[in-house]
C-alpha positions in Angstrom: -20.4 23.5 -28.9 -18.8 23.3 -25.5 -15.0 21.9 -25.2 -14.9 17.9 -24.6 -11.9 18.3 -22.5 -14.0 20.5 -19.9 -17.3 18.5 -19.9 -17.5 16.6 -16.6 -17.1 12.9 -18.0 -14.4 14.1 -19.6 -12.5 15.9 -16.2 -13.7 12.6 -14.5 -11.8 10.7 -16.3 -8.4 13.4 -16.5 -8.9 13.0 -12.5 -9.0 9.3 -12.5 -6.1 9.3 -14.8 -4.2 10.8 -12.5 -5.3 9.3 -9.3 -4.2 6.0 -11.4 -0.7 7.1 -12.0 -0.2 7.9 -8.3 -1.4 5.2 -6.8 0.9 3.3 -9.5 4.0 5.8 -8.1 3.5 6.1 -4.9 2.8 1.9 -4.3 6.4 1.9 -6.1 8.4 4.6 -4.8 6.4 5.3 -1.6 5.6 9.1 -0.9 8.4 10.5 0.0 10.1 9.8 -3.4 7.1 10.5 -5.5 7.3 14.2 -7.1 3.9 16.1 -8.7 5.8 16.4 -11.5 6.4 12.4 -11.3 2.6 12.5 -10.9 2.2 14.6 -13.9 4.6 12.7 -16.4 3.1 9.5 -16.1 -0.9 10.8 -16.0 0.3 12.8 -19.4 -0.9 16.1 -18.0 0.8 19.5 -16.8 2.3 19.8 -13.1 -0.1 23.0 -13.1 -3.3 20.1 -13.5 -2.5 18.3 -10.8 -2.5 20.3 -8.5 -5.6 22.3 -9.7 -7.2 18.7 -8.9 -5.4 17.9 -5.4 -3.8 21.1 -3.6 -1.6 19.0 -1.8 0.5 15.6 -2.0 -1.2 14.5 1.5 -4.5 14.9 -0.5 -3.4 12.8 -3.6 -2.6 10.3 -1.6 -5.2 9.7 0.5 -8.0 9.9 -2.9 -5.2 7.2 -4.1 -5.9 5.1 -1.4 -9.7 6.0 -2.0 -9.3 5.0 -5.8 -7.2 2.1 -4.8 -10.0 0.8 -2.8 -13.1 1.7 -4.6 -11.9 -1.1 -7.2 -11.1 -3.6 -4.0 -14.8 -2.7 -2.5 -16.0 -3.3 -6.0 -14.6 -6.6 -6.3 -15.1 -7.9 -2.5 -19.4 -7.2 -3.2 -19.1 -9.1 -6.5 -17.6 -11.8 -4.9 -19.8 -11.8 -1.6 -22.6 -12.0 -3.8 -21.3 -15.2 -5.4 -20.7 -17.1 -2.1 -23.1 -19.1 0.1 -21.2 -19.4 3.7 -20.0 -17.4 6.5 -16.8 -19.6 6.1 -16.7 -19.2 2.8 -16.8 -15.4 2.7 -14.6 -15.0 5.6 -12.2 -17.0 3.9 -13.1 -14.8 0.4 -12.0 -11.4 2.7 -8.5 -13.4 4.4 -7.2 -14.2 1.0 -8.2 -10.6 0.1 -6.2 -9.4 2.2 -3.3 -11.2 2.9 -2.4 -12.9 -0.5 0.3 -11.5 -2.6 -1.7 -9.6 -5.1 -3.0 -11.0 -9.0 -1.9 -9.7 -12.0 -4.7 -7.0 -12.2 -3.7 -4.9 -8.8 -1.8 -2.1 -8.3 1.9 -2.9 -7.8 2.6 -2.2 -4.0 -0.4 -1.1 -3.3 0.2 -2.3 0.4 2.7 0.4 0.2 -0.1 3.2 -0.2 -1.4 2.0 3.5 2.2 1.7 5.0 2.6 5.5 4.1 -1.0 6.4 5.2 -0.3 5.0 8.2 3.1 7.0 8.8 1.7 10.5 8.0 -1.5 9.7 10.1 1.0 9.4 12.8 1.9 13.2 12.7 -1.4 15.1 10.1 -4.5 15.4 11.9 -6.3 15.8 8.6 -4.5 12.9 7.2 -5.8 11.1 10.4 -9.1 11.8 9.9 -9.0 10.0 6.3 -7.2 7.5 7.4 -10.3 6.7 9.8 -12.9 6.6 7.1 -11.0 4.0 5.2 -10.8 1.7 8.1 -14.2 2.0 9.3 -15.4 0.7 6.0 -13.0 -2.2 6.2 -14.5 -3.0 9.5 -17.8 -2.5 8.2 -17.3 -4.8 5.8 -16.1 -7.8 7.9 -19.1 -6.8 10.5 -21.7 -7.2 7.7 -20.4 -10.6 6.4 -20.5 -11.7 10.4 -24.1 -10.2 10.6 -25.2 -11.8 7.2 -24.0 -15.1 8.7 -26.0 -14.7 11.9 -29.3 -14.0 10.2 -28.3 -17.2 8.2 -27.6 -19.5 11.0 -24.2 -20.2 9.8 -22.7 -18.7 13.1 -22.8 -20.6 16.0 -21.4 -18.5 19.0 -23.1 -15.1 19.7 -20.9 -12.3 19.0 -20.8 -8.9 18.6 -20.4 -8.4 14.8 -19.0 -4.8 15.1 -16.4 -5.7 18.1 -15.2 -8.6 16.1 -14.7 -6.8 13.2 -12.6 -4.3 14.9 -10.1 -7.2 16.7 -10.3 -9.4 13.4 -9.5 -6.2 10.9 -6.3 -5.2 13.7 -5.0 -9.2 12.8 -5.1 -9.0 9.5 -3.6 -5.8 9.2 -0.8 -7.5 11.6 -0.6 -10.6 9.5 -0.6 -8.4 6.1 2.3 -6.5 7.1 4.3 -9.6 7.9 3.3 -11.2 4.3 3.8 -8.0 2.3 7.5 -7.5 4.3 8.2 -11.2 3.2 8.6 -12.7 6.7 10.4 -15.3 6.6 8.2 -16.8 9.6 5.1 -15.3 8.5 3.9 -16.5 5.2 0.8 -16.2 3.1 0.0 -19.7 4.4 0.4 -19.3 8.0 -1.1 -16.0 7.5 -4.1 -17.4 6.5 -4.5 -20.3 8.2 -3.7 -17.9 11.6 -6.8 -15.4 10.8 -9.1 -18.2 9.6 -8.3 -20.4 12.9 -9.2 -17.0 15.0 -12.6 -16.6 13.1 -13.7 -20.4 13.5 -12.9 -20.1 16.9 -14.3 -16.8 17.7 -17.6 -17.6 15.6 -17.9 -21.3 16.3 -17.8 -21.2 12.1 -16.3 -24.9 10.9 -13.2 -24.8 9.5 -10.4 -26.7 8.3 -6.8 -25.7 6.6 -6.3 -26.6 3.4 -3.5 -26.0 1.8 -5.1 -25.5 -1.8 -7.2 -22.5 -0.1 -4.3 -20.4 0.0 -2.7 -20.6 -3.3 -6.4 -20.0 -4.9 -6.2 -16.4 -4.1 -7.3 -13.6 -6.6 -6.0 -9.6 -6.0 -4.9 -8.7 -2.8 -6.6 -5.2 -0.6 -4.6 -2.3 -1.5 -3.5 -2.1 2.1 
């Protein structure tokens, strides 16, 4: 009878476990601070395992980042899927990013992106990850603007993928001024900022309301 702690559901789950623990550490202490043996203490496993799973910290935190987001991918599709409008769904993927996060996201998961970001700046093969999880961020905002061209919702012609690489940049931007708690830059001006860009960019009508904001679910783990 084979050992359940070595079949592959069962190391799937040991792995996820720990990827879960340091995204929770490293959104809280940022990098720097966060040990393997940190890692290992709150994942309930030996030092020795986690590093068996990710030879370096540079590697756990960039599948962090990838675990992170495969629940924020997960969640942006189910709620495309629910919405009818261009406007609405660019308003779905604002809040998404920009809002304060809900009760079920990973606390500072913004900060998982802020230290991506700084040891991109100096790892090539940090970099290179940091690439892939961007493109798919842009892909993302490039399909809702493609979706809402095939629908007629759109009414300026546009190239989908070029906005989505000047509309992802403002977010970010904007994100980084709401998750630093400008004092100038709120969630609210956040929003209604990248939304006015959109409608105007798009021709996609638009309006602020103040009620949009505050509606918000969980935040990317940017």
């Amino acid at each position: 009878m084979a050992d359940v702690s070595s079949t592959p559901s069962a190391l799937d789950a040991r792995r996820e476990q720990m990827l879960a623990a340091a995204a929770g550490l490293i959104g809280e202490r940022g990098f720097a601070e966060t040990r393997i043996a940190d890692v290992a203490r709150r994942a309930g496993v030996s030092p020795a395992l986690v590093i068996y799973y990710f030879s370096t910290k540079d590697e756990l935190l960039t599948e962090a980042l990838r675990y992170s987001e495969r629940s924020f991918y997960a969640d942006v599709a189910a709620q495309l899927a629910r919405l009818r409008t261009a406007r609405e769904r660019l308003e779905m993927l604002v809040r998404a990013t920009c809002i304060p996060h809900g009760e079920d996201e990973i606390p500072g998961a913004w900060g998982l992106w802020f230290d991506l970001w700084a040891r991109a700046f100096r790892h090539p093969e940090v970099a290179k990850d940091r690439v892939e999880l961007d493109q798919r961020w842009r892909d993302t905002i490039a399909g809702v603007v493609r979706d809402g061209q095939q629908a007629g919702q759109i009414g300026r012609t546009v190239d989908a993928e070029a906005f989505a690489i000047t509309f992802s940049a403002l977010l970010d931007g904007l994100s980084i001024q709401v998750a630093l708690a400008d004092p100038v830059v709120d969630a609210e001006r956040a929003f209604a900022i990248a939304m006015a860009f959109a409608a105007r960019e798009l021709g996609v009508g638009w309006r602020p309301r103040r009620s949009s904001v505050r509606s918000a679910g969980r935040v990317r783990a940017r």
